[in-house]
N, C-alpha and C positions, 0 to 999 in steps of 0.2 A: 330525385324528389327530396331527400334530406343534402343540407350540404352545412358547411360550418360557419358557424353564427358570432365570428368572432369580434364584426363589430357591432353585434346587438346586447341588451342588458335586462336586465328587472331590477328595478329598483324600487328601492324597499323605505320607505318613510311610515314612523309611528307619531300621529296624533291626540292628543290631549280630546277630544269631541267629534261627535260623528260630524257635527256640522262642518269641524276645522277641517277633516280629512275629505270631505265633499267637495271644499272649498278650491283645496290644493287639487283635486282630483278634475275640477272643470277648468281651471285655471291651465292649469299645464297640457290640456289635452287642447283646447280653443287655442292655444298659439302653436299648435302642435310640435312641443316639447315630449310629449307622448303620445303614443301610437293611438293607448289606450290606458285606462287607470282604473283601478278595481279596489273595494274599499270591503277589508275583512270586518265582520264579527269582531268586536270588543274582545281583548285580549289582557293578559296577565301579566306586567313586565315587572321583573324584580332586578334594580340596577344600586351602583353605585354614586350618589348624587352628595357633594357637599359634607365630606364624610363620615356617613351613613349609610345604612342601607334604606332604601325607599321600594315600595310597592304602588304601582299606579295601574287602572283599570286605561286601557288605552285604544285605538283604531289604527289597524295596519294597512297603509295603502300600496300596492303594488303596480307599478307602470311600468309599461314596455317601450323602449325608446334605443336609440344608437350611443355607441360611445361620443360621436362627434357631437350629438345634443347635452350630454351629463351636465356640462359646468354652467349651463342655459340654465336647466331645468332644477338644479340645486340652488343656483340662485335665486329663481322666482319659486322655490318650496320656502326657501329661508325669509324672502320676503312676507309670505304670508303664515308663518309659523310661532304661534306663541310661546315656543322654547327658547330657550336661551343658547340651546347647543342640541340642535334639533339631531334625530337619526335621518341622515341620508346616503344609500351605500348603494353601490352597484354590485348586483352576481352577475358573472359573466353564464353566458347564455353557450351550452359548447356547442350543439347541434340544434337545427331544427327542419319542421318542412320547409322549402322553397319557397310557398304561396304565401307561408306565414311571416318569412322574414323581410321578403319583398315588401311586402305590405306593409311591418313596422318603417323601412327604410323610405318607401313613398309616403307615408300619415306623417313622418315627420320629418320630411325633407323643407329646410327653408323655402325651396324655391317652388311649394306642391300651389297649384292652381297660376303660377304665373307665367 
């Protein structure tokens, strides 16, 4: 029932607006680049920007997707991203249920419906 999830990810993109993170969130799930995409509560990022420190009120999007999709799905985040040096990062995923991983690897298989 659990087994390892070593070619699945979450991947982690912070947006500038709820709408931009919606945006990227229907986008990437409709060419299924990901499984699924889930868009947090407004959050706090205190970064390094242009040498300075910056604060910005931001939206953390999390999608479930394969390693074989990342450089798909980083592309078309970047396409639709009003950053200039957006966050885009994979955590690798170490275990999970079966039913669950199956599932991200069928939602986002190229080849799902043909």
């Amino acid at each position: 029932m659990i087994e390892n999830a070593s070619d699945c990810v979450e991947v982690h993109v912070t947006a500038s607006s709820r709408g931009e993170a919606a945006r990227i969130c229907s986008a990437v799930v409709e060419k299924r680049l990901a499984a699924a995409a889930q868009v947090v509560a407004p959050i706090e990022s205190v970064y390094w920007w242009a040498g300075e420190i910056r604060r910005s009120d931001e939206w953390l999007v999390v999608m479930k997707t394969t390693v074989g999709r990342f450089e798909q799905l980083a592309r078309r985040v970047r396409e639709l991203h009003s950053y200039e040096v957006p966050q885009i990062v994979a955590v690798a995923l170490v275990v999970g249920t079966s039913d669950y991983l199956e599932w991200i690897r069928r939602e986002t298989s190229p080849d799902f419906g043909e």
